[in-house]
N, C-alpha and C positions, 0 to 999 in steps of 0.2 A: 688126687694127691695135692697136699697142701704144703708150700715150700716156708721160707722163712727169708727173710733180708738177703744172706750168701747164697739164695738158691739151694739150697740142705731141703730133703724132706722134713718134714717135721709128722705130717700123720698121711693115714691111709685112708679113705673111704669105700667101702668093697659095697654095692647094692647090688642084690638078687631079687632080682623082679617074677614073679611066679606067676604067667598069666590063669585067670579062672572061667570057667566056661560060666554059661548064666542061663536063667530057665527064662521063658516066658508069662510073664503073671497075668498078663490078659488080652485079648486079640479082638477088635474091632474089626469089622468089613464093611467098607459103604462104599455103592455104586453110582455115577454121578456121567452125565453126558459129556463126550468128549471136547476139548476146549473152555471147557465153564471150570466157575472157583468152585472147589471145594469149601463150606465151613463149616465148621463143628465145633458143638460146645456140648461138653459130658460134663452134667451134673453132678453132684452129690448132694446126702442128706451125711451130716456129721456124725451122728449118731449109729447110721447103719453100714457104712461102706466103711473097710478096710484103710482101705485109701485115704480117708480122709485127718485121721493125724497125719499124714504125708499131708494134705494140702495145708491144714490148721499151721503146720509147724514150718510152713513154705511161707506163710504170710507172717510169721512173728520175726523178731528180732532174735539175732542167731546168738546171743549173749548167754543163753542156758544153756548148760551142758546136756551132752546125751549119751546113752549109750549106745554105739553103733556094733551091734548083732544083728543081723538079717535075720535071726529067729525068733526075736522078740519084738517083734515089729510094733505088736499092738501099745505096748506102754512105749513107745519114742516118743520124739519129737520129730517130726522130719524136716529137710529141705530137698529143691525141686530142684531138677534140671532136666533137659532136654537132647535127645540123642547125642550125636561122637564127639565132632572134629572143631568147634569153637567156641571159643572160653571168652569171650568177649563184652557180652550183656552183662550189666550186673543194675540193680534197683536200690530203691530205699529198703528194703527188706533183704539187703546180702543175695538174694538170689540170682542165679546166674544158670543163661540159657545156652545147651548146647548142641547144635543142629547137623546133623550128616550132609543137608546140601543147604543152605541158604538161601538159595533161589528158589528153592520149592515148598518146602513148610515155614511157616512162623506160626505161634507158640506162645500164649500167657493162661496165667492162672492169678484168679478173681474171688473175692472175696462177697457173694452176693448181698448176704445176711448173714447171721450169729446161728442159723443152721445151714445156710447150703453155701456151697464153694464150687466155682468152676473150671471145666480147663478149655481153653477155646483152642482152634488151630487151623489154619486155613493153606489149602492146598491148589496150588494151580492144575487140572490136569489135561493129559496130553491125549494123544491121536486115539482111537482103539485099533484092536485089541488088545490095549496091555493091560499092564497088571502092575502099581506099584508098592513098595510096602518101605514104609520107614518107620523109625522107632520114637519112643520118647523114655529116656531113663530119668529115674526117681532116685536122688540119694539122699542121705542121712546128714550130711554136713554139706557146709560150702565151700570145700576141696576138693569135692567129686570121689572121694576114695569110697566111700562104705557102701556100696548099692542099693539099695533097698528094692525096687520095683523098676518094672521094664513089660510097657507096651509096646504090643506091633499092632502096626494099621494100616492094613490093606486099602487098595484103592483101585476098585478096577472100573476102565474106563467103557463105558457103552455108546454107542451107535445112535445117533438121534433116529 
């Protein structure tokens, strides 16, 4: 509610917020000895992976418009982010990362050459037998609203 000088209403703001469920678009597994870092870096070739307008469009300048439909993925432009809970990174490139535990993954994406692109991420892990799995989400702008894409990545821990 938005008042006026005498404290009067003046307008209303009603938001309906519609949560949506989300698919999984791609699932890693890697096994790694207990206590040691985890690191990873998943390539691409620009040409052949899905993906890779998401990373192309993660390293340009967000100044172009796009169209944010999760079903026309292939003609976008994308930008990146990183799983839930904070909004806090942001780069020369508008991008901004956002992570479900901070203490456990971090998280960038690299520009190697004019054909490949990477995502790097490094994971500390814990005692065995467990099992942990945290996300990384992919969107279409640098508001986080439009989704684009969402890995899981398992991480289960073994037994020297």
């Amino acid at each position: 509610m938005f008042l006026n000088n005498n404290g009067k209403p003046v307008s209303l703001l009603d938001i309906v917020v519609y949560p949506q469920g989300y698919i999984v678009d791609r699932s890693f597994r890697f096994n790694k000895t207990e206590n040691e870092i985890l690191r990873k870096t998943i390539r691409f070739n620009v040409n052949s992976s899905p993906t890779s307008n998401l990373v192309e469009g993660f390293l340009k300048n967000n100044k172009k418009s796009s169209n944010h439909n999760r079903t026309n993925s292939s003609s976008q432009k994308k930008k990146s982010s990183k799983s839930k809970n904070d909004l806090n990174t942001t780069n020369d490139y508008n991008e901004k990362y956002v992570c479900s535990n901070l203490n456990e993954v971090a998280s960038s994406i690299s520009n190697v050459n004019a054909y490949t692109k990477e995502v790097s991420f490094k994971y500390k892990n814990m005692n065995s037998p467990n099992e942990r799995v945290f996300y990384l989400f992919f969107y279409d702008d640098p508001y986080m609203i439009s989704l684009n894409e969402i890995w899981r990545i398992f991480v289960h821990h073994v037994q020297r």
